[in-house]
N, C-alpha and C positions, 0 to 999 in steps of 0.2 A: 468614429469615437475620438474624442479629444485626449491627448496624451502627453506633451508634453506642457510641462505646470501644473497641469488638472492635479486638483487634490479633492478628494471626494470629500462630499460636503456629509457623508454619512457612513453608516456600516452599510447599510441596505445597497449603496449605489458601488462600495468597496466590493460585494456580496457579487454584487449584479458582474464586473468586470472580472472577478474570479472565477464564477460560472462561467464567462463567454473563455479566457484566458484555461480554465479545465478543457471546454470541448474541443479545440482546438490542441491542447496536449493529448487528449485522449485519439484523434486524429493522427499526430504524429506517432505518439507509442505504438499505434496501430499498424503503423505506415513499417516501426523496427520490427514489431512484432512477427511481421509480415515478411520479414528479412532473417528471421529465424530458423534453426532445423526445424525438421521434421519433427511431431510429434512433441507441437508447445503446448502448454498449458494454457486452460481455461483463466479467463480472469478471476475467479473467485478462487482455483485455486493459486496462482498469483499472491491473491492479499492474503491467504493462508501462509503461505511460503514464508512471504516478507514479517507478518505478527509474529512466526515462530521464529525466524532468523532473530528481530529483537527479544525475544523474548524465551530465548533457548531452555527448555527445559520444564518449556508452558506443560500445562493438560487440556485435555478438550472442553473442559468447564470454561478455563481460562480462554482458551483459542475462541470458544462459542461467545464470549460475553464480548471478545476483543473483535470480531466479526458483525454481532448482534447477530446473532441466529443462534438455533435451534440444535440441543443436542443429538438427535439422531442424523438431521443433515449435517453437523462438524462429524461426526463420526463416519458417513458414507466420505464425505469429502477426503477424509483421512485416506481411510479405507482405499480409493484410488491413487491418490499421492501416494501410498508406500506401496504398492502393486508398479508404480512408475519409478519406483527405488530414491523416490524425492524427500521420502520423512521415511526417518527412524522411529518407532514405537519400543520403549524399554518399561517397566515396572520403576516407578517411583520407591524411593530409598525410604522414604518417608509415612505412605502410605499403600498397603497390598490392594486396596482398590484404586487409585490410581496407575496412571499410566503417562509420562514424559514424553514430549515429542520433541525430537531434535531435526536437523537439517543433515541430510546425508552429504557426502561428499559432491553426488551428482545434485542435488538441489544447489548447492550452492554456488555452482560453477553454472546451474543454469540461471539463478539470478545474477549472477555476475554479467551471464551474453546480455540478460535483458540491461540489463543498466550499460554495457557497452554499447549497445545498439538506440538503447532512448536518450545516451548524452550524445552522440555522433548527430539523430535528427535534433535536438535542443542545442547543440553549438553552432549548425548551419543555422537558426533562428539568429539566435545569440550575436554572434556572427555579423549582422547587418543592424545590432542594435548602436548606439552614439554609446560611448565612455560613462557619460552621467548617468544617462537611462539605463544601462546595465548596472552600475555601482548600486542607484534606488532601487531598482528590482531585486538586487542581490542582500540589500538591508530590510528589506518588504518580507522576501521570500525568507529571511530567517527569523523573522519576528514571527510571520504567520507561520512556521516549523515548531517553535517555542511555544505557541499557542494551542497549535492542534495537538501537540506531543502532552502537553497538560491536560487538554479534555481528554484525550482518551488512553490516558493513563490508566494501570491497572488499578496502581494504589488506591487513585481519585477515587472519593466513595460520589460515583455518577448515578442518577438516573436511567440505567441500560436501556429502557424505554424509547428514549430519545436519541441513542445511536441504532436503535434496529433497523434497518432493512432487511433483513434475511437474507443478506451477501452469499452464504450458502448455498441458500436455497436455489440459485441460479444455476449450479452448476450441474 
């Protein structure tokens, strides 16, 4: 694959270099993942974790639409995380049928290891990239953060349709 200069001549071909640039991260997190205690967390509850970490004080309405899944699977999902002392479940101040989900102490210390252990394999990367090409990557990588942080905004009145996978549902 050509890299340095290359400027894609589309989104689709931008699309294409971030899918192959994903499997490849999804390889490395693996590799930390793998470097972890005992007793890690499935990847879906993972991005459970991280939506409620941003988004402290979510409910499983909230958590379900930010996932794209399914209310009884965000609820089983819960239902394990707080058995693993990872989310807090409290009664919303707002409403008696809601329910708030916070990040417990130990959640957050366990997304802390993972984010130690996935910058340690992304700086060995990092690491043997040239000055420039790390600076572009580093202006790329916040543009596409800016980007995705907007589509899947709460506020953004989206389509939920077209973020579902049943992320949930995997777990």
């Amino acid at each position: 694959m050509p890299h340095r200069g290359f400027r894609p001549r589309s989104s689709e071909q931008a699309s294409a270099y971030a899918v192959a640039a994903s499997e490849l991260l999804e390889v490395l997190w693996g590799r930390g993942q793998e470097s972890a205690a005992s007793g890690t967390v499935s990847p879906s509850q993972l991005r459970a974790l991280l939506v409620i970490e941003k988004q402290e004080g979510t409910n499983l309405r909230a958590l379900g639409e930010a996932l794209g899944s399914r209310a009884p699977s965000v609820s089983r999902l819960c239902d394990r995380m707080e058995a693993m002392g990872l989310v807090l479940r409290a009664p919303s101040p707002t409403s008696r049928r809601e329910v708030e989900l916070r990040l417990s102490m130990r959640g957050r210390a366990l997304l802390e290891g993972y984010r130690a252990l996935r910058a340690a394999e992304l700086n060995a990367v990092l690491e043997r990239m040239a000055p420039a090409d790390l600076a572009a990557l580093t202006d790329g990588l916040a543009a596409f953060r800016d980007a995705a942080s907007e589509r899947l905004s709460p506020e953004r009145d989206t389509d939920a349709s077209r973020l579902r996978d049943d992320v949930a549902d995997s777990a």
